[in-house]
DRENDO-1510 file (C-alpha; in Angstrom, 1 decimal, always signed):
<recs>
REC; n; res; u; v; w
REC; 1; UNK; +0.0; +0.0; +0.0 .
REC; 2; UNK; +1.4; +3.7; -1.1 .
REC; 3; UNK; +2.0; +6.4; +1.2 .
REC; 4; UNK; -1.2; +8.4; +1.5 .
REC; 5; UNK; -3.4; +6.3; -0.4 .
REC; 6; UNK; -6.8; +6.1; +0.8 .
REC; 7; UNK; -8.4; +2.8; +2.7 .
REC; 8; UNK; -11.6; +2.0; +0.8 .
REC; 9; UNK; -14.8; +1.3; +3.6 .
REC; 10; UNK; -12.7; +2.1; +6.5 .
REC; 11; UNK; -14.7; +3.3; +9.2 .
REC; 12; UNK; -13.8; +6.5; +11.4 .
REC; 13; UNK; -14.3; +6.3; +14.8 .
REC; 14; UNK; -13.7; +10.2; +16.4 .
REC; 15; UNK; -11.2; +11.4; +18.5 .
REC; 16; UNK; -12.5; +13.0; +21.8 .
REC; 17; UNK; -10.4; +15.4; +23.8 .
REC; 18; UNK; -10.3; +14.9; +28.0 .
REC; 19; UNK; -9.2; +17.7; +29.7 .
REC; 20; UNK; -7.2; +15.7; +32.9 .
REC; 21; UNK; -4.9; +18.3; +34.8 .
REC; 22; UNK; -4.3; +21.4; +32.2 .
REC; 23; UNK; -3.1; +18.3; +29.8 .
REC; 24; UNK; -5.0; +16.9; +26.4 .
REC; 25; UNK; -5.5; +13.4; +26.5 .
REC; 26; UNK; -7.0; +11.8; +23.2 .
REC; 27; UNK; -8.7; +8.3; +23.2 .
REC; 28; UNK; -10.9; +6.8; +21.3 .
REC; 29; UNK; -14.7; +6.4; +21.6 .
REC; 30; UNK; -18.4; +7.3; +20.5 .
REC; 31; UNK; -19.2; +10.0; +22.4 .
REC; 32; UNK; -18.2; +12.2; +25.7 .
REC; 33; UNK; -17.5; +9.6; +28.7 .
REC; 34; UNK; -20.4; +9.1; +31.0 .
REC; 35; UNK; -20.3; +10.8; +34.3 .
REC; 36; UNK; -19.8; +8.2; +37.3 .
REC; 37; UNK; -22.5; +8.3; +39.7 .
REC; 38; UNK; -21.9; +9.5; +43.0 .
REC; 39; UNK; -22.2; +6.9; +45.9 .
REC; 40; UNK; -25.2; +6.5; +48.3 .
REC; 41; UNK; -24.3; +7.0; +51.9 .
REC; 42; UNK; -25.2; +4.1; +54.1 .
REC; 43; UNK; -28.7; +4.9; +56.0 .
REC; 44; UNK; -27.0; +5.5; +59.9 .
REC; 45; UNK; -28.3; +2.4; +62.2 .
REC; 46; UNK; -31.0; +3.1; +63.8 .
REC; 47; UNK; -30.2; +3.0; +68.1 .
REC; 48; UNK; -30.8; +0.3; +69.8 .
REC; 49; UNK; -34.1; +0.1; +72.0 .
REC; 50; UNK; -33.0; +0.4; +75.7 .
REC; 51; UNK; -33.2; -2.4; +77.7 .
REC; 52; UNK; -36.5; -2.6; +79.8 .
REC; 53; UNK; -36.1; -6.0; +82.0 .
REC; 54; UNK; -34.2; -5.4; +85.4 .
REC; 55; UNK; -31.4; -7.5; +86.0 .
REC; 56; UNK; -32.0; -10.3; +88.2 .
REC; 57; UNK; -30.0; -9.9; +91.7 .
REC; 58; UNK; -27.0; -12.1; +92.5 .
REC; 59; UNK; -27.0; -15.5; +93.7 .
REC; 60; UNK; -25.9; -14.6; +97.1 .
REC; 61; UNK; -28.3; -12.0; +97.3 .
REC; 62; UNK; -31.2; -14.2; +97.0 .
REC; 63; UNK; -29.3; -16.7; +99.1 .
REC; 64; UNK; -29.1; -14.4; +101.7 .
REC; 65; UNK; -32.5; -13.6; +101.5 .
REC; 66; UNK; -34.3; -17.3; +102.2 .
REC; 67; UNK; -32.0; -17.4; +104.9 .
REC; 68; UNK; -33.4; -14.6; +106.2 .
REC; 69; UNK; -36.9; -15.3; +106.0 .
REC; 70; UNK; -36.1; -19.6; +107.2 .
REC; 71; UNK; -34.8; -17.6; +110.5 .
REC; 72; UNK; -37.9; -15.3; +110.7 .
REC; 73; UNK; -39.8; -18.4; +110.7 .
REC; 74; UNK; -37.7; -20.3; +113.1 .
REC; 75; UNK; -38.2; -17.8; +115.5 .
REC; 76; UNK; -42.2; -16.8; +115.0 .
REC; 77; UNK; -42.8; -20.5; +115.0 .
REC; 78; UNK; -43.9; -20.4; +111.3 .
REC; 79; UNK; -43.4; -23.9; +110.4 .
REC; 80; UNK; -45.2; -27.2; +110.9 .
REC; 81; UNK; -43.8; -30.4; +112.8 .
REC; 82; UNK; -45.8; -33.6; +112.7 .
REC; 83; UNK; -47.1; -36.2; +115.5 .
REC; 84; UNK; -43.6; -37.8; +115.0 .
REC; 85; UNK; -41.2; -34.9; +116.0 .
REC; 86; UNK; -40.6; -34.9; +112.5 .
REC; 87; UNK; -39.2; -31.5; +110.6 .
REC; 88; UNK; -39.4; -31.5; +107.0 .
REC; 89; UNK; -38.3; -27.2; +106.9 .
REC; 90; UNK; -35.2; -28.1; +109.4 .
REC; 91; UNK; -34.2; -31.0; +107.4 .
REC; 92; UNK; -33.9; -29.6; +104.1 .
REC; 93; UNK; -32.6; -26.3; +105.0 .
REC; 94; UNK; -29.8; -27.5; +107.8 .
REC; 95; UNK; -29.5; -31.1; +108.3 .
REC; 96; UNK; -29.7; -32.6; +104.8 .
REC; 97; UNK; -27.1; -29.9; +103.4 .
REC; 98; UNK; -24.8; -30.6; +106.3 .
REC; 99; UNK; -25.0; -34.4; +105.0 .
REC; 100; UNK; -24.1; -33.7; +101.4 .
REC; 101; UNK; -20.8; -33.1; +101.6 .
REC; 102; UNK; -20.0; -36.5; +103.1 .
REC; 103; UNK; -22.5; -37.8; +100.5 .
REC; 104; UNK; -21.0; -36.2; +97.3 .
REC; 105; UNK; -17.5; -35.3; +98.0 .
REC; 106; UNK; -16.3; -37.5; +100.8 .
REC; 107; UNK; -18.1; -40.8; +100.0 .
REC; 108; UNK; -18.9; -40.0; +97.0 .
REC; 109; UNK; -22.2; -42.3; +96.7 .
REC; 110; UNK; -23.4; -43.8; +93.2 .
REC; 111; UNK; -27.5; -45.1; +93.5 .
REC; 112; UNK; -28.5; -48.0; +91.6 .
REC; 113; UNK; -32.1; -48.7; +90.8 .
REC; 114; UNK; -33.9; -45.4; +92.6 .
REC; 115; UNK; -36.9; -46.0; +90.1 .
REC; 116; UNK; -37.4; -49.1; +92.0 .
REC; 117; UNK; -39.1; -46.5; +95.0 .
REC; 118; UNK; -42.5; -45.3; +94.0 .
REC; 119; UNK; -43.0; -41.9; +93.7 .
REC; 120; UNK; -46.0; -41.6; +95.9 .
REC; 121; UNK; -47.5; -43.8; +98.6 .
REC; 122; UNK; -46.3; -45.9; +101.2 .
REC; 123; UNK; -42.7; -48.0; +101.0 .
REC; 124; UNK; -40.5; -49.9; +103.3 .
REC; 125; UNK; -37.2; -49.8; +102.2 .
REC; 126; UNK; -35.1; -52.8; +104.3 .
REC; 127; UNK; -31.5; -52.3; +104.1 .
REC; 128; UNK; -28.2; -53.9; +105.3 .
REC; 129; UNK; -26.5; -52.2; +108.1 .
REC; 130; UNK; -22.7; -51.8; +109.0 .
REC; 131; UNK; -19.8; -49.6; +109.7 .
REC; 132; UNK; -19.8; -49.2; +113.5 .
REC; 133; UNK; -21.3; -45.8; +113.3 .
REC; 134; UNK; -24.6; -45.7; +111.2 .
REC; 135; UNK; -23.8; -43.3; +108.7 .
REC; 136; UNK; -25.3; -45.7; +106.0 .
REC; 137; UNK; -29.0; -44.7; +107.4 .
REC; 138; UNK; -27.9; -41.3; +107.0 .
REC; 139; UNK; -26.5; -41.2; +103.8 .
REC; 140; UNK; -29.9; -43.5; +102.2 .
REC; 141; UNK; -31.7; -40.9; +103.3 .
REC; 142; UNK; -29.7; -38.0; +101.4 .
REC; 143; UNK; -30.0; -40.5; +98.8 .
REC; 144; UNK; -34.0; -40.9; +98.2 .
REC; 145; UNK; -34.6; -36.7; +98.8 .
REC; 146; UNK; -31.7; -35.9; +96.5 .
REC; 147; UNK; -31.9; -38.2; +93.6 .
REC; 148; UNK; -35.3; -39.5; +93.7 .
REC; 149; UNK; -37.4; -37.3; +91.0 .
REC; 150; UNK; -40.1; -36.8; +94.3 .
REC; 151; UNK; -37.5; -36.1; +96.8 .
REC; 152; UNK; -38.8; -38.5; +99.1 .
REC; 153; UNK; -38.3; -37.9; +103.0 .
REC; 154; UNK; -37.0; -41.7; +104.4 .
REC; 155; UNK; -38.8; -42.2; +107.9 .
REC; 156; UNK; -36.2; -44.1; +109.5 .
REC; 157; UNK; -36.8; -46.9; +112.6 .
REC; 158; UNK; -34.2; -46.4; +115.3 .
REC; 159; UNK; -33.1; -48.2; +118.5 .
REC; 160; UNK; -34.1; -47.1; +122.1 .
REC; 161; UNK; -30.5; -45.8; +122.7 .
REC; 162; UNK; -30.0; -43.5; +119.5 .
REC; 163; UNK; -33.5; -41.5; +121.1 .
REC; 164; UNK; -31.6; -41.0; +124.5 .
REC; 165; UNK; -28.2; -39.5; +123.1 .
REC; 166; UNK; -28.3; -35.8; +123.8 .
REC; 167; UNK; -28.8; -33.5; +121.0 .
REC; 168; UNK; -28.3; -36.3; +118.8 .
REC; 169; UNK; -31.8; -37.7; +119.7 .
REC; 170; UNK; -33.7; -34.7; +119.4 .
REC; 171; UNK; -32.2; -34.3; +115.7 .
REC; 172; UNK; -32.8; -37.7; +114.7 .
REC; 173; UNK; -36.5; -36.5; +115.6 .
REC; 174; UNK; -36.4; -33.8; +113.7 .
REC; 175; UNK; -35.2; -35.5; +110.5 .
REC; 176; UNK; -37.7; -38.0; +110.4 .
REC; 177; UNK; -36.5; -41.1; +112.2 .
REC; 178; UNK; -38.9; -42.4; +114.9 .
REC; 179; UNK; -39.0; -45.3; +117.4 .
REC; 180; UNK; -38.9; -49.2; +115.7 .
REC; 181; UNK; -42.0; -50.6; +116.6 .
REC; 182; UNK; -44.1; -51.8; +114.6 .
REC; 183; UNK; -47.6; -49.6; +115.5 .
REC; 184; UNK; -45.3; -46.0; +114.7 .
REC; 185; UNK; -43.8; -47.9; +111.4 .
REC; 186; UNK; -47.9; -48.8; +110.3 .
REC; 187; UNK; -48.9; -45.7; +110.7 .
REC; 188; UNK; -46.1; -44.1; +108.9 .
REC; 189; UNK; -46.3; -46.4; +105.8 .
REC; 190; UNK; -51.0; -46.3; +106.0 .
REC; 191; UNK; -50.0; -42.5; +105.2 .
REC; 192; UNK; -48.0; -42.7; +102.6 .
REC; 193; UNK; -44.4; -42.8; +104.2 .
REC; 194; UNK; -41.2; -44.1; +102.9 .
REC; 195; UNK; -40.0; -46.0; +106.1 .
REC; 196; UNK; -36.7; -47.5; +106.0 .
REC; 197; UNK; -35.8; -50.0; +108.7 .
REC; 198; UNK; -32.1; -52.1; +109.2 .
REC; 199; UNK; -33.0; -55.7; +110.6 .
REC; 200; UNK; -29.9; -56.2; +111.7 .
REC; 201; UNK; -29.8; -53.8; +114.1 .
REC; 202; UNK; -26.2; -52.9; +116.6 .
REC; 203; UNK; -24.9; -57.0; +115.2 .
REC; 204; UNK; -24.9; -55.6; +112.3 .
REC; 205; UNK; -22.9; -52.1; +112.4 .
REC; 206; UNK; -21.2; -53.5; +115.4 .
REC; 207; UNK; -20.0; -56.5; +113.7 .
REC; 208; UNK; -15.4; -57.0; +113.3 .
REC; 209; UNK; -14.1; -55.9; +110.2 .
REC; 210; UNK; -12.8; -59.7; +109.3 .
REC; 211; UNK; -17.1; -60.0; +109.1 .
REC; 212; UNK; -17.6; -57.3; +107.0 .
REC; 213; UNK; -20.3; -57.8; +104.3 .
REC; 214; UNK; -21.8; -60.9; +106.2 .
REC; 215; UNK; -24.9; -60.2; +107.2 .
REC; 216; UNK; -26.8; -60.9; +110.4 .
REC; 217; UNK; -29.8; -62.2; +111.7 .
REC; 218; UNK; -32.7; -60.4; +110.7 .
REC; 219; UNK; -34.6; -61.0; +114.2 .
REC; 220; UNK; -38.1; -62.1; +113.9 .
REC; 221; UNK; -39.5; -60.3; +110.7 .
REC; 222; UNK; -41.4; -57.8; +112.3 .
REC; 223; UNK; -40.9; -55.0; +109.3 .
REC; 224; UNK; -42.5; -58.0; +107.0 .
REC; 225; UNK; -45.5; -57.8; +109.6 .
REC; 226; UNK; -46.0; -53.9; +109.2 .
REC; 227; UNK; -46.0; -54.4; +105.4 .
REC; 228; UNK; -48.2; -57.3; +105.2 .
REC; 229; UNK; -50.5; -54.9; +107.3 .
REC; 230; UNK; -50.3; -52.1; +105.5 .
REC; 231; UNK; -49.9; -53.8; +101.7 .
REC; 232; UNK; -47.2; -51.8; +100.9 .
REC; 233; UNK; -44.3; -52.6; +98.7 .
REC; 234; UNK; -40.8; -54.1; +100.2 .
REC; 235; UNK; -37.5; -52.7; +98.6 .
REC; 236; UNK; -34.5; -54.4; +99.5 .
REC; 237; UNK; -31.3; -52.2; +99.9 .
REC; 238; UNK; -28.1; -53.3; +99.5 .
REC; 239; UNK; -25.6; -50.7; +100.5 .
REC; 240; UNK; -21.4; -51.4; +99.6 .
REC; 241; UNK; -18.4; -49.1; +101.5 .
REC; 242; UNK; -19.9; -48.2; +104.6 .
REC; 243; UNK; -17.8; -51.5; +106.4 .
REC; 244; UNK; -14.6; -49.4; +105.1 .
REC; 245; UNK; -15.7; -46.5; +107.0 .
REC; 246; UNK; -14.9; -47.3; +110.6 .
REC; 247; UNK; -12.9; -50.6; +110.5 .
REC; 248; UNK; -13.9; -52.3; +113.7 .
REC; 249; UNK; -10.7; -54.4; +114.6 .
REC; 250; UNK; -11.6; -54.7; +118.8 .
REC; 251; UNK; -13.7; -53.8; +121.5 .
REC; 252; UNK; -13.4; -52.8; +124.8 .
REC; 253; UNK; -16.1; -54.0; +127.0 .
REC; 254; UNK; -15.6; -52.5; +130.2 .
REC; 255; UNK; -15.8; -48.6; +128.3 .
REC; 256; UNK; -19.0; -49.9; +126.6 .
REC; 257; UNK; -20.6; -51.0; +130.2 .
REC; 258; UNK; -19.8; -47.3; +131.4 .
REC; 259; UNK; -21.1; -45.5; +128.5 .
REC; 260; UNK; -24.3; -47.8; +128.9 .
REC; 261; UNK; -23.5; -48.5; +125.3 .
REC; 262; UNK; -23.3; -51.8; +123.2 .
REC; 263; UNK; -19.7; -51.4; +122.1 .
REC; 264; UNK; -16.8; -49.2; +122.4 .
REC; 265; UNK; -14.7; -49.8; +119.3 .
REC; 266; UNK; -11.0; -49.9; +118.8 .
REC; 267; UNK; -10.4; -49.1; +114.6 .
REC; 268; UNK; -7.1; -48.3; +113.2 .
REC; 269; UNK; -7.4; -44.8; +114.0 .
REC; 270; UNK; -9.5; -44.3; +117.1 .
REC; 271; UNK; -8.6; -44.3; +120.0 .
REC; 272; UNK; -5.0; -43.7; +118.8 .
REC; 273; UNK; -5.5; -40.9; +117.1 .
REC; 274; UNK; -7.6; -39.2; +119.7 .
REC; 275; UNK; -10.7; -36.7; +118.0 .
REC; 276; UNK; -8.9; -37.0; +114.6 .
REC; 277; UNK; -9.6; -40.9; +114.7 .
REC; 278; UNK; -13.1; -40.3; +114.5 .
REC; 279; UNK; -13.2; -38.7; +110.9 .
REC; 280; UNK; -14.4; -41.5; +108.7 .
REC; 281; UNK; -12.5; -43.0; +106.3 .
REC; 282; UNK; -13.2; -41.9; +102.4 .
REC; 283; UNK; -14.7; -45.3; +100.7 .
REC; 284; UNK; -16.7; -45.5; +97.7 .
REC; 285; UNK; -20.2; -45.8; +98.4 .
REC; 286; UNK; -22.4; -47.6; +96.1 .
REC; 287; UNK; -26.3; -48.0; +97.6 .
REC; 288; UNK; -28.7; -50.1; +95.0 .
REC; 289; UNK; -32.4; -50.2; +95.6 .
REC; 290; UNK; -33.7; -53.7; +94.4 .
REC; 291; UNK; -37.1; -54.7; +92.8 .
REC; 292; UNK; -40.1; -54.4; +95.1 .
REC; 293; UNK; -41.7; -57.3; +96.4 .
REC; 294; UNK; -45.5; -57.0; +96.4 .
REC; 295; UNK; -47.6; -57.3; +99.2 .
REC; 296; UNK; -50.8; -55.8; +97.9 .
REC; 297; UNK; -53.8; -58.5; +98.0 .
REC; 298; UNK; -52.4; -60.9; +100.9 .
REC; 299; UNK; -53.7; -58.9; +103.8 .
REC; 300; UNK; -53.7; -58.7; +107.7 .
REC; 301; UNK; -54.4; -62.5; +107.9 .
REC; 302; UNK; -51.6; -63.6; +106.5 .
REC; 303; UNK; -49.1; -60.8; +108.3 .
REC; 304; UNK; -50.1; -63.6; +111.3 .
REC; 305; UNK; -48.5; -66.5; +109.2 .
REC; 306; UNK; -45.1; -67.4; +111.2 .
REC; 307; UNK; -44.3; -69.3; +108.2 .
REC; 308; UNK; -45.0; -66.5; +105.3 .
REC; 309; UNK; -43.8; -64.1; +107.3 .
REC; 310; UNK; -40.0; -66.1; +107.8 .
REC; 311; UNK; -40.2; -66.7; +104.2 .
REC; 312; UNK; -40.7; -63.3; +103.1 .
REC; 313; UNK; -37.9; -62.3; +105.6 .
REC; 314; UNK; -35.8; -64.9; +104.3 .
REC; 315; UNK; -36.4; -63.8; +100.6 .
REC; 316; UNK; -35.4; -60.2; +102.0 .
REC; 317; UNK; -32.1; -61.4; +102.8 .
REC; 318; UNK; -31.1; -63.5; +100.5 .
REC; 319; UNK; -31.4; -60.6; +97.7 .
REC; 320; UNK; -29.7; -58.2; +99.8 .
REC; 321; UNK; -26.9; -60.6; +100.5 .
REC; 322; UNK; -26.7; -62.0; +96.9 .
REC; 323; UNK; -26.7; -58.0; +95.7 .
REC; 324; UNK; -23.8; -57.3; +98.0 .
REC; 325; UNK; -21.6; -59.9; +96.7 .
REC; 326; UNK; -22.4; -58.9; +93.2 .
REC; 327; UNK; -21.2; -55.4; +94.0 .
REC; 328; UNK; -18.1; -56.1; +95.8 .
REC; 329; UNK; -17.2; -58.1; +92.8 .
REC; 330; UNK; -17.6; -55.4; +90.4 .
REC; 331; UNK; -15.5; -52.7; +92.5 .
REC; 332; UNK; -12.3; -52.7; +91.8 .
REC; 333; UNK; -10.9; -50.9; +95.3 .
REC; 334; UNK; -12.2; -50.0; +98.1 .
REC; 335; UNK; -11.3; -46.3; +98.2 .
REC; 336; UNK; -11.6; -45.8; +94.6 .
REC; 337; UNK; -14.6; -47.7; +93.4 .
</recs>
């Protein structure tokens, strides 16, 4: 192609000038260059609404204040105690929490079976007892108000001699235990009560260590009489680590005739240790409540049967026993579970 020749069909496309900065700048294009719109500003957020609910007060605040008013009631009198001695404000506001930490922390007790005790209505809960001191009533108790979905009370039967302690008497009133005969255990159970009753009595708790998960007699099957009576369910209650507690390796007699009491135990820390040899040792607990056996149907009549009534007793025991050896052969240590 010559110099300067023109380019047939070629299409012009216009030069448009920009004025950038005092300079010329050329480009290419159609037409001017379209203005850029300018940018919308963000509508401001509108303020938050203030905050109309009032904070609830602290814990300790509201703490303090059903202390307070359990006190004012204490001292008006506010608060009901029934024909047994028995006080159900006392023992969930003082004794019961003063339980608990030898319950959760110290003996750290795991229930087996709690569905096994009815919600409502009457029960008799017959247990296995040991451990020279009878912490295992105490902590059965903790254990039926704290993980039973009802929170059920236990109505324990104690011996003549725990009513005559000082102070500890007048407690064991007030948190439910009452006398064990068997017209204050019918009464309890005809209105509805839990009652929980330990055959084997001061043999059992009272028993040496080298006898330790062997139980007793179970005297003459009186509790089996007061259900029979009553028609209320019998719940067997096996209870492992309370022997560990207080091992009873003697006895002196002549202390125990002094003290009026039914023994005075020697264990590996008490006397020797002097008040310290009284804290219990820290076993694992394990307390299993079994599956009832009915009495509903048989009646007064046959609570007068020497022979049912030793079977039934009899039938008792053996589960508990059997139930015992079951557990100790699934806990690996003593101390540790």
């Amino acid at each position: 192609m010559t110099r300067g020749a023109a380019v047939p069909d070629a299409k012009v496309i216009p030069l448009h000038a920009d004025e950038t900065g005092g300079r010329t700048r050329w480009r290419l294009g159609s037409g001017p260059r379209a203005a850029r719109p300018e940018p919308v500003a963000a509508p401001a957020p509108e303020p938050e609404p203030e905050a109309t609910t009032q904070e609830l007060p602290p814990e300790w605040e509201e703490a303090l204040a059903e202390t307070l008013a359990f006190l004012r009631r204490r001292l008006s009198g506010e608060y009901a105690v029934d024909d047994f001695g028995f006080d159900a404000e006392l023992t969930d506001n003082v004794l019961l929490p003063a339980l608990r930490p030898l319950y959760s922390r110290w003996f750290r007790v795991e229930t087996i079976g709690m569905h096994h005790v009815p919600d409502t209505g009457g029960a008799l809960i017959v247990a296995n007892h040991s451990g020279t001191v009878p912490l295992d009533a105490l902590m059965t108790s903790v254990a039926l108000h704290d993980e039973h979905p009802a929170q059920r009370h236990l109505r324990m039967l104690g011996a003549d001699l725990m009513f005559k302690l000082p102070v500890l008497g007048s407690l064991a009133r007030k948190h439910g235990s009452t006398l064990a005969c068997m017209p204050d255990a019918e009464r309890l159970m005809s209105a509805g009560e839990v009652v929980g009753v330990w055959p084997e009595g001061f043999k059992g708790i009272g028993k040496p260590f080298r006898d330790r998960y062997k139980l007793q007699r179970f005297g003459r099957g009186g509790f089996v009489s007061a259900a029979l009576r009553t028609g209320v369910p019998i719940i067997p209650c096996s209870i492992v680590g309370a022997e560990e507690t207080y091992p009873k390796i003697g006895d002196i007699a002549p202390l125990a005739r002094l003290f009026g009491a039914p023994y005075f135990p020697v264990t590996p820390t008490f006397p020797h240790l002097g008040p310290l040899g009284m804290v219990p040792l820290p076993s694992k607990w394990y307390i299993e409540f079994g599956e009832p056996i009915c009495t509903e149907g048989l009646g007064a009549t046959e609570a007068d049967d020497p022979m049912l009534v030793f079977n039934l007793t009899d039938q008792v025991r053996e589960t508990i026993q059997h139930t015992l050896y079951r557990l100790l052969s699934q806990r690996r240590n003593a101390f540790l579970g």
